[in-house]
C-alpha positions in Angstrom: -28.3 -157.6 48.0 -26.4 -158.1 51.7 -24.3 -161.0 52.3 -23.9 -162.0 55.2 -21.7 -165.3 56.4 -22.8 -167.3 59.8 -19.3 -167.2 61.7 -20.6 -169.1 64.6 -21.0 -172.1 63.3 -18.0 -174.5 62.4 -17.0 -176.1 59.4 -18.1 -180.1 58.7 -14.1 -180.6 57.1 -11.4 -178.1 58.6 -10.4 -175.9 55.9 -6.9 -174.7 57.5 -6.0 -178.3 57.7 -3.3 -178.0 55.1 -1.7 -175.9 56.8 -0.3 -178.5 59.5 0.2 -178.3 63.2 3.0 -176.0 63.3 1.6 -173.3 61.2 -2.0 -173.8 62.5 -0.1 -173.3 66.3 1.4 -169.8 65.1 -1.6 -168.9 63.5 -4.1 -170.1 66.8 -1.4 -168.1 68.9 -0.8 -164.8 66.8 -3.3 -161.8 66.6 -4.9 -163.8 63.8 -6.9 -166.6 66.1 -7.6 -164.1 68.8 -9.7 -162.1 65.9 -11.3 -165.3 64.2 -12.2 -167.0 67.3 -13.3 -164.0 69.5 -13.6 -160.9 67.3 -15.3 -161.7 64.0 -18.1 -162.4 65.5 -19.3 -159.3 67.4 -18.5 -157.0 64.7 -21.7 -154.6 64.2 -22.1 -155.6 61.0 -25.3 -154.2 61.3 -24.4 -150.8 61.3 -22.8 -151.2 58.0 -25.2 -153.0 56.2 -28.0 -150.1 56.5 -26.3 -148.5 53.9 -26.8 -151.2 51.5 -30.1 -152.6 50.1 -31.4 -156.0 50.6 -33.6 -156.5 48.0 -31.9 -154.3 44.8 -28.3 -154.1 43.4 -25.4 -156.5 43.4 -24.6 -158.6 46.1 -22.0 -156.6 48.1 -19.0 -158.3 49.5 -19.1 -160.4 52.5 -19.9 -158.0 55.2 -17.8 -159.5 58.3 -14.8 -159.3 55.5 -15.5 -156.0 54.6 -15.8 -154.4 58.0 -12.9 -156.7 59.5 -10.8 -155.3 56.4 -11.3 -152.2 57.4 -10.5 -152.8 61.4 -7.2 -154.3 60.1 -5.7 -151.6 57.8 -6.3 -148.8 60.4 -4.2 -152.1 62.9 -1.7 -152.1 60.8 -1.6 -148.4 59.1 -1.9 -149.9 55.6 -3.0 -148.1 52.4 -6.1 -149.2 50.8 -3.6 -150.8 47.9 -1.7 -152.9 50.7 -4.9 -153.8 52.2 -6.5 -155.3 49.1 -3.3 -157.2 48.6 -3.1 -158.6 52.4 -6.7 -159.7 51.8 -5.9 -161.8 48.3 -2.7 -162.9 49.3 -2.0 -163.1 52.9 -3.0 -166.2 54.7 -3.1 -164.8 58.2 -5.6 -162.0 57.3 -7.5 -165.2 55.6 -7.6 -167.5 59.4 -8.7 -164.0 60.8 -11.4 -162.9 58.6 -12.6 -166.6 58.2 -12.5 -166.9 54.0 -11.7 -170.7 53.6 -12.6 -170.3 49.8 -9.8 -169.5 46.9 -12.0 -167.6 44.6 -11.8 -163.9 43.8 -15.1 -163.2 44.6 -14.4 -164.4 48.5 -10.5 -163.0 48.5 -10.7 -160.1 46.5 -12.1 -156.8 47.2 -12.0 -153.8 45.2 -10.6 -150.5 46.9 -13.4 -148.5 45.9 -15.7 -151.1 47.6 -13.5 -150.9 50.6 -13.2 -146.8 50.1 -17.0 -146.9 50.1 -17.4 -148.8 53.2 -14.6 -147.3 55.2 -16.5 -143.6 53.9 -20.0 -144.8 55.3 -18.9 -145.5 58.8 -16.5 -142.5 58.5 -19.1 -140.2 57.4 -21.9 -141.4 60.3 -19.1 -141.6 63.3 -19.4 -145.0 63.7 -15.9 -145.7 65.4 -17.6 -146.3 68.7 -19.8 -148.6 67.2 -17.1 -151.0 66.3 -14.7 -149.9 69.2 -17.2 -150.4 72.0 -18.4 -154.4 71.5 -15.0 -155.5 70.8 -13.5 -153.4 73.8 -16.5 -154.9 76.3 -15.6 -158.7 74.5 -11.8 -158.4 75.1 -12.8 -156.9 78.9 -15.1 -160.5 79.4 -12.7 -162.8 77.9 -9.8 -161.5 80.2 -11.7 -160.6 83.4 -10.1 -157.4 82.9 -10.7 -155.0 86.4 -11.7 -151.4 85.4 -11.1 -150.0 89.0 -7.4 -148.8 88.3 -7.1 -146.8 85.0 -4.9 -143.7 84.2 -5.9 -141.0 81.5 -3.4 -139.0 79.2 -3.8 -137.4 75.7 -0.9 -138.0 72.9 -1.2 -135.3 69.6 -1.5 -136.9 65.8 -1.4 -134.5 62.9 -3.8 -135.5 60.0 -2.8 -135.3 56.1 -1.8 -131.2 55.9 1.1 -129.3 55.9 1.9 -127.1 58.1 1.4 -123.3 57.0 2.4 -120.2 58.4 0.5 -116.9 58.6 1.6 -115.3 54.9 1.2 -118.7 53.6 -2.0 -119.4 54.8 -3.5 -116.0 53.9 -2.3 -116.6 50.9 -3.6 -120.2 50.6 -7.1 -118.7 51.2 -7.3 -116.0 48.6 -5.9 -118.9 46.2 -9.0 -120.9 46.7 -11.9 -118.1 46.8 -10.0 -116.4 43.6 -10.2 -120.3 42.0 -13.3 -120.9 43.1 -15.0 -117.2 41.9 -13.8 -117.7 38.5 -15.3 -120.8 38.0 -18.7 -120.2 39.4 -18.9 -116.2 38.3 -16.8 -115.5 35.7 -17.9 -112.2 35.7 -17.5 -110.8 39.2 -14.2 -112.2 38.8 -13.4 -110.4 35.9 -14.5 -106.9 37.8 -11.2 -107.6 40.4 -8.4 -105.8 39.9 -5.7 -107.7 37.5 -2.4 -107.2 39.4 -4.4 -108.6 43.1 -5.8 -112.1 40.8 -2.3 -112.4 38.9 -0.4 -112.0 42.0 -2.3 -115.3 43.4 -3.3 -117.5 40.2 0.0 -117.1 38.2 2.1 -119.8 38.9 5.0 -117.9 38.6 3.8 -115.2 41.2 2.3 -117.4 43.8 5.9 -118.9 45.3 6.5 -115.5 46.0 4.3 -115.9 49.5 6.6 -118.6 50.4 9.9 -117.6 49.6 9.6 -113.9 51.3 13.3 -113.2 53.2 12.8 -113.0 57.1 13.1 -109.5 56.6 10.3 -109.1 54.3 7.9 -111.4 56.2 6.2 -108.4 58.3 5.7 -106.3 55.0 4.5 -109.2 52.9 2.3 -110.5 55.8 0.9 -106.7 55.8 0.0 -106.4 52.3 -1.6 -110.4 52.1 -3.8 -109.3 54.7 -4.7 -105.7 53.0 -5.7 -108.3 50.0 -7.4 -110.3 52.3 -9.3 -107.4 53.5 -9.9 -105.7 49.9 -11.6 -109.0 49.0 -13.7 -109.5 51.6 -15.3 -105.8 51.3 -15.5 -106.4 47.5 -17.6 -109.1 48.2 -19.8 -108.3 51.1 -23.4 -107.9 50.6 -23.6 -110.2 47.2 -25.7 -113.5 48.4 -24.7 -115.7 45.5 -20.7 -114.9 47.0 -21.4 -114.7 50.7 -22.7 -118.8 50.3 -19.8 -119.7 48.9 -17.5 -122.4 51.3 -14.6 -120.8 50.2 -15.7 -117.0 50.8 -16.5 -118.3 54.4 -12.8 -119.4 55.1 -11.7 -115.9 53.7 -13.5 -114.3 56.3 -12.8 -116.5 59.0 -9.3 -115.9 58.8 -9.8 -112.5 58.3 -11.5 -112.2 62.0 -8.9 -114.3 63.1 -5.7 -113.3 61.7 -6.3 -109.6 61.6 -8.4 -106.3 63.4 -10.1 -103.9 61.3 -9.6 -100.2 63.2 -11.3 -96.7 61.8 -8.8 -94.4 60.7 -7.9 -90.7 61.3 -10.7 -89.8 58.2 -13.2 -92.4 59.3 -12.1 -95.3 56.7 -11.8 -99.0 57.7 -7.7 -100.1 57.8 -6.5 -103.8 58.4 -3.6 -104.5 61.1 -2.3 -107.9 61.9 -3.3 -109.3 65.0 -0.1 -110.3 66.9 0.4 -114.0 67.3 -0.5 -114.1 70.9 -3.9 -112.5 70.3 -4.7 -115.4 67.6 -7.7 -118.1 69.1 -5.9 -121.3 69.5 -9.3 -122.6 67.3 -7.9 -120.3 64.2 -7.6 -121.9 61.0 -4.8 -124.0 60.7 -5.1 -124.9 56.8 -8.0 -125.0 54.3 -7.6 -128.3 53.4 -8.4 -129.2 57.2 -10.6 -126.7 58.7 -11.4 -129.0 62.1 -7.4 -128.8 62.9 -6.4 -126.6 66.1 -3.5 -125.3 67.4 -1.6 -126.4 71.1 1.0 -123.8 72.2 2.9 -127.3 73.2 1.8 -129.6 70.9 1.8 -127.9 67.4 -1.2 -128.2 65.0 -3.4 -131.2 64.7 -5.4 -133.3 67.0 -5.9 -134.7 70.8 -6.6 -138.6 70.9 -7.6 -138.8 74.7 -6.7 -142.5 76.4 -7.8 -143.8 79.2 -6.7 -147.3 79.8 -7.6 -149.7 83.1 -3.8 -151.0 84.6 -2.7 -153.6 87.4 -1.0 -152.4 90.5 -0.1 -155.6 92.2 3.5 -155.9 93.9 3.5 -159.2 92.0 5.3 -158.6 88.7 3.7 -162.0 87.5 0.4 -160.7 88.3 1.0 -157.8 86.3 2.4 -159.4 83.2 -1.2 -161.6 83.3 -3.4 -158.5 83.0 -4.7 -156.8 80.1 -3.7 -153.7 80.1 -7.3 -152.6 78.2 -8.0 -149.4 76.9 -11.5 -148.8 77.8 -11.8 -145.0 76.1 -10.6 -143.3 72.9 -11.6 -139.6 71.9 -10.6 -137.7 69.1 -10.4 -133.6 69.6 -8.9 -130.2 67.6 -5.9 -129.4 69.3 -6.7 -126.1 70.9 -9.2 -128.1 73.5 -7.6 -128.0 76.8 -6.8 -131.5 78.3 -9.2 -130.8 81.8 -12.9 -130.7 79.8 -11.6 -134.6 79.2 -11.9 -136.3 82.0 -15.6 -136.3 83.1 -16.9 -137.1 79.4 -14.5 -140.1 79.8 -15.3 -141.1 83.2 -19.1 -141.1 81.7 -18.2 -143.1 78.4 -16.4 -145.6 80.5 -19.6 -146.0 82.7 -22.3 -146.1 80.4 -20.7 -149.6 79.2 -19.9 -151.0 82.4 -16.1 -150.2 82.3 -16.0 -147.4 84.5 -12.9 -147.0 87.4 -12.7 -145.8 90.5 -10.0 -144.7 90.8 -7.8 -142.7 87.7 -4.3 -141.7 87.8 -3.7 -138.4 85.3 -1.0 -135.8 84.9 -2.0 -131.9 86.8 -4.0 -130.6 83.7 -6.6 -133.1 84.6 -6.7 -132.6 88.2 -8.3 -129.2 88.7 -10.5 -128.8 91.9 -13.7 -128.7 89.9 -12.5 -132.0 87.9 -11.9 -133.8 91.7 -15.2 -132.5 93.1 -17.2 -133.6 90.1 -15.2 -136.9 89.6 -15.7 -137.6 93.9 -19.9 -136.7 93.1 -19.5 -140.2 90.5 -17.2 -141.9 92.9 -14.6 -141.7 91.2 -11.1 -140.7 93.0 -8.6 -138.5 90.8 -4.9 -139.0 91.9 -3.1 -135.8 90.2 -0.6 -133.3 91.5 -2.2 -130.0 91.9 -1.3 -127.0 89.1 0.3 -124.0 89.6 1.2 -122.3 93.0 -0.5 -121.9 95.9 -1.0 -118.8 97.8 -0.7 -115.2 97.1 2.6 -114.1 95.1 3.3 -117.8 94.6 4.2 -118.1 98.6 3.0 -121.5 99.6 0.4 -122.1 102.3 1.1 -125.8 103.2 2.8 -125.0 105.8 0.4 -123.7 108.4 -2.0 -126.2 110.1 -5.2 -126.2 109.6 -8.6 -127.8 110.8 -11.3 -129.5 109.1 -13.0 -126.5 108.3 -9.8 -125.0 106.7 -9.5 -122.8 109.5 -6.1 -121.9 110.6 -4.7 -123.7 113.7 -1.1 -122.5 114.2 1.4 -120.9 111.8 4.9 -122.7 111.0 6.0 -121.9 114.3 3.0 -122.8 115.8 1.9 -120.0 117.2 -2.2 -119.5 117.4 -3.7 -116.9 115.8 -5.6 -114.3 118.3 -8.7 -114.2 116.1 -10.4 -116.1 113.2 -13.0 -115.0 110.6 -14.7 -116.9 107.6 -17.7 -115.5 105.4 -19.0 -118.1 102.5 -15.1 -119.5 101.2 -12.9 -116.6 102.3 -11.3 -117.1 105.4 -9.1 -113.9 107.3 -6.5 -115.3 110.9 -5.1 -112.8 112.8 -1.6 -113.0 114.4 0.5 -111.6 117.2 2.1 -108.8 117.0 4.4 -109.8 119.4 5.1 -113.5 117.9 5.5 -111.9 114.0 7.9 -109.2 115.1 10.6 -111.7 115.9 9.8 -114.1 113.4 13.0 -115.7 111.3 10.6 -116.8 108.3 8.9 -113.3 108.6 10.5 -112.4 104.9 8.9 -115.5 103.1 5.4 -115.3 105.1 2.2 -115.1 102.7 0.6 -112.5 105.9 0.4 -109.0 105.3 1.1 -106.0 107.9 -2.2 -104.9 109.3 -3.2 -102.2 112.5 -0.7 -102.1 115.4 1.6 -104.2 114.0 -0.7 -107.4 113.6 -0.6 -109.4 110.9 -3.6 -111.4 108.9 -4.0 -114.2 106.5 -6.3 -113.9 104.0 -6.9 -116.9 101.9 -10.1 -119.2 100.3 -10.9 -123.1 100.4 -9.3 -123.5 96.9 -6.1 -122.0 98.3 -6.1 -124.1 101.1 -7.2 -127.6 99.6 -4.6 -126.8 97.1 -1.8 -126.6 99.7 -3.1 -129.6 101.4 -2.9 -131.2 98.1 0.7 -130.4 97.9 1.6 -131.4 101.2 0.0 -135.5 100.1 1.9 -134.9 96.9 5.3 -135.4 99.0 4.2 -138.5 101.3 5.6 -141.9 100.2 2.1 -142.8 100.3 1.3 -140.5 97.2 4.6 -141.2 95.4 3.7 -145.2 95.5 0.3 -144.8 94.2 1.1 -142.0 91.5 3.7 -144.0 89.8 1.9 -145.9 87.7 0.7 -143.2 85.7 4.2 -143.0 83.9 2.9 -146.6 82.2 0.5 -145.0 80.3 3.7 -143.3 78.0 4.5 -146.6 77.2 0.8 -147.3 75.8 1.1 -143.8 73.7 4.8 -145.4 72.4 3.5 -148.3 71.1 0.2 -146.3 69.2 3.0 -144.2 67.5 5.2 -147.6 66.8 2.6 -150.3 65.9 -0.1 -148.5 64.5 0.9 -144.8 63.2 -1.1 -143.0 65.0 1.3 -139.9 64.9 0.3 -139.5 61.2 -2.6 -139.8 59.9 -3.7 -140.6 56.0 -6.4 -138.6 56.3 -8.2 -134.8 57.0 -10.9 -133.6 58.7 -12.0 -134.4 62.4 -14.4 -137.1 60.9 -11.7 -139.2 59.4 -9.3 -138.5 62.1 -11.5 -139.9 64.8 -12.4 -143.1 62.8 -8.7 -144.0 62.3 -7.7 -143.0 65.5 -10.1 -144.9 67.1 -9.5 -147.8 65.5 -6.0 -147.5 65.9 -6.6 -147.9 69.4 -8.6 -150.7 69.0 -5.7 -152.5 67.2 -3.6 -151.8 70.1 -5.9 -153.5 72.1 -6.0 -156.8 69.8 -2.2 -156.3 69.6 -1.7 -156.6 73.8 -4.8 -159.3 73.8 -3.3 -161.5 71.4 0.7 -161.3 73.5 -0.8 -162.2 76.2 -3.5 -164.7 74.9 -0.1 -166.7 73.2 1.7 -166.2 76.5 -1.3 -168.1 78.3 -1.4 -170.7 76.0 2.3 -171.5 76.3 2.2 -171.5 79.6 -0.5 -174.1 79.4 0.2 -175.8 76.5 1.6 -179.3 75.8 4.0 -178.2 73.5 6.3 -176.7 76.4 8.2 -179.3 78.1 9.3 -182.4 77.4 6.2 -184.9 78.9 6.1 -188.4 77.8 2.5 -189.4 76.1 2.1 -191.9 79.4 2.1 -188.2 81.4 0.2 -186.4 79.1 -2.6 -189.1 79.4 -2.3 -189.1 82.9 -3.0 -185.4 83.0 -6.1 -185.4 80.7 -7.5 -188.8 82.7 -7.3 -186.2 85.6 -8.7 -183.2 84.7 -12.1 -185.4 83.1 -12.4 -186.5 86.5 -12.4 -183.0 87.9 -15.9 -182.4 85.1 -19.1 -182.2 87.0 -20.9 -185.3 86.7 -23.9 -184.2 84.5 -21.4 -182.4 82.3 -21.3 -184.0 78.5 -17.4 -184.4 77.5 -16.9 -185.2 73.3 -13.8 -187.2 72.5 -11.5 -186.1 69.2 -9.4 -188.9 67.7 -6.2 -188.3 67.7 -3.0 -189.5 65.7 -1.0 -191.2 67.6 1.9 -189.5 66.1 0.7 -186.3 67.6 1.4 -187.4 71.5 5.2 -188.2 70.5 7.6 -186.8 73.7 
């Protein structure tokens, strides 16, 4: 049976009145009214409450509980034991999730109830379900303006430790030679004793990880002759070959190692060296989604892309949300340019799309600007690598709209021109390159009779060009604000624990990232829905009641005429200077 609670409606006696007008104001003002008032009520309950039956079982918990139970651990990186505890005990987490009741059917929940819920949206990748409607709310309430955003990617690591090659060969093994003996004893029992002793005996097993530096290239060697011996031992026997484990083994076998033919025609195993390894190898068993960034270390991308103010007012910009309108979870061996048009298209399917987004030079390949300009979209990036052949720059000849050269750095014409398709070819004086002083650092090369030509593309060209904008003030002033988007990726690690994760598998990872994000959202929301209200609130200052009557006789007159204004009685005490 689904429970359900109407949060829209109010209550006939205030249930929070015993908590009196000081605690009520911190409460109204903290992250806990913005969620009650605002929040709770567009959660998409829905999509949890397919997974339970209406008409057969139990009654399950409060469903606006149990889903804003689980938006508030991943907030405030709790475990599920310090979540069920914030939810008996804590009277903030009571305002937000709206339980006025003392019993322990409304403020206790169970942690496999709340591990079963948290699993169902997990499990169907239903983070953007919840993200999404509270992301579009917080955009309505604050009039947030998605034109302006900047886009960056921050690494988290999930719940696994971080293994080396001998160690994760050996890892492997471990698992299949586990698994095997449970499910068929007696191919197990065919293997050769000293290869299963050397990886089920406790006391032979630490021998993998406590190898000298000086062994490791030997040891590493004969794990992956093991590695190999297995996986031939193996092949061809269906009831083995479907085994999860026996998969991995031969994953990291193609991976981590090359089979060559020998001198006498028989298969050997080398080692692949570390530079030939895919940057998609597996990382650990336990985490088989996990990648590996040359930069970053093993683990997981979150991508960010959050809408920012660029006002020279500095009051302007402390009013703005800075709302982060996109959030998605990769391995860590995807490269940071495939980003940036699935966000652009997330952002615009729910009407939060910019038009203009600031990101660092892996995001601002040509292809990335050209399809980015087709959805009207600018991308303000510095261009990537060198331009020009032998990493001699081309910005500094002139050029036309065509990218045809106009006149060299001395400014010199070129006698002929020549363009087929995007290759272009300018041919210079003799005469005028002879005695050139920059003639050493030219990107021309010697041709007939002492000529010289330039032979360059469009890419080479637009890519100078880009460098030459990259050094006007004009550039430098708009490209600034993408260093405020570190500061968003500081306070995900700080606030919310994004950096590591409770949890394995690119599933889990994306849930808790995403809604790790979302806290961050409801944490900026809430700072600068409390700063509002000070600003505006009676509280501040020191008015008489005679002024603070003035100012409310004032503002009724201001109401449309046809508008219906209700009156609340007031203690008098309540209006005291």
């Amino acid at each position: 049976m689904i429970r359900c609670q109407d949060h829209k409606s109010g209550y006939l006696f205030d249930p929070w009145e015993h908590l009196g007008p000081k605690r009520r104001q911190l409460l109204e003002e903290s992250w806990a009214g913005l969620f009650r008032q605002h929040i709770l009520s567009v959660l998409p309950v829905q999509e949890l409450a397919r997974f339970y039956d209406d008409s057969r079982g139990r009654p399950t918990k409060e469903l606006y509980t149990l889903m804003g139970a689980v938006i508030l651990q991943q907030m405030h990186d709790l475990t599920d034991q310090d979540t069920v505890s914030q939810i008996a005990f804590n009277e903030q987490w009571h305002y937000a999730l709206d339980i006025a009741a003392e019993s322990d059917d409304a403020k206790y929940v169970c942690p496999k109830t709340l591990f079963s819920a948290r699993q169902a949206l997990v499990q169907n990748n239903l983070g953007a379900a919840v993200f999404d409607p509270i992301t579009q709310k917080l955009a309505e309430i604050f009039k947030v303006d998605p034109a302006r955003q900047r886009l960056d990617s921050v690494a988290v690591k999930s719940n696994m430790s971080r293994l080396g090659r001998i160690r994760l060969i050996a890892a492997v093994a471990r698992k299949f030679l586990v698994n095997l003996k449970r499910r068929h004893e007696g191919l197990f029992a065919a293997l050769r004793p000293e290869l299963t002793d050397r990886y089920l005996k406790e006391a032979a097993f630490p021998c993998f990880s406590l190898c000298k530096p000086s062994e490791s290239e030997r040891t590493l060697a004969a794990a992956a002759q093991d590695l190999f011996d297995l996986v031939q031992f193996f092949e061809g026997q269906a009831e083995v070959a479907e085994m999860y484990s026996y998969k991995l083994l031969t994953r990291v076998l193609s991976e981590q190692c090359k089979v060559v033919e020998g001198a006498d025609g028989s298969k050997q195993v080398a080692v692949r060296p570390p530079k030939e390894v895919p940057c998609d190898s597996l990382q650990n068993p336990s985490d088989p989604d996990a990648g590996y960034d040359a930069h970053k270390g093993q683990g997981y991308h979150v991508q960010v892309m959050e809408a920012y103010c660029d006002s020279a007012d500095a009051k302007a910009r402390q009013e703005t949300l800075n709302l982060i309108t996109h959030v998605a979870v990769e391995p860590a061996g995807r490269h940071d340019a495939n980003a940036l048009l699935p966000a652009l298209e997330s952002a615009a399917e729910r009407g939060l799309g910019p038009e203009q987004v600031l990101a660092d030079s892996a995001y601002g390949g040509l292809d990335n600007v050209d399809a980015a300009a087709a959805k009207g979209v600018e991308v303000v990036s510095p261009a990537m690598g060198q331009c020009g052949e032998d990493g001699r720059a081309l910005e500094d000849f002139s050029y036309s709209d065509e990218y045809e050269v106009v006149a060299c750095p001395q400014g010199h014409a070129p006698e002929t021109t020549y363009h087929q398709e995007e290759r272009h070819s300018a041919q210079f004086s003799a005469q005028h390159c002879s005695t050139c002083p920059r003639r050493e650092s030219c990107p021309t090369k010697p041709g007939a009779k002492g000529r010289r030509f330039l032979r360059y593309n469009h890419n080479a060209v637009r890519c100078a060009l880009r460098r030459v904008q990259e050094r006007t003030a004009e550039f430098k002033s708009r490209y600034r604000w993408r260093s405020g988007i570190e500061a968003c990726m500081s306070a995900l690690a700080r606030r919310t624990g994004i950096k590591r994760l409770r949890v394995r598998g690119i599933r889990a990872v994306r849930f808790g990232a995403t809604l790790k994000v979302l806290g961050l959202n409801l944490f900026r929301a809430s700072a600068l829905r409390r700063a509002r209200i000070g600003a505006g609130s009676w509280l501040c200052g020191k008015k008489s009641a005679f002024t603070k009557a003035i100012s409310v006789i004032k503002e009724l007159f201001r109401r449309p005429e046809n508008e219906t204004i209700f009156f609340r009685a007031v203690p008098l005490k309540n209006f005291s200077g």
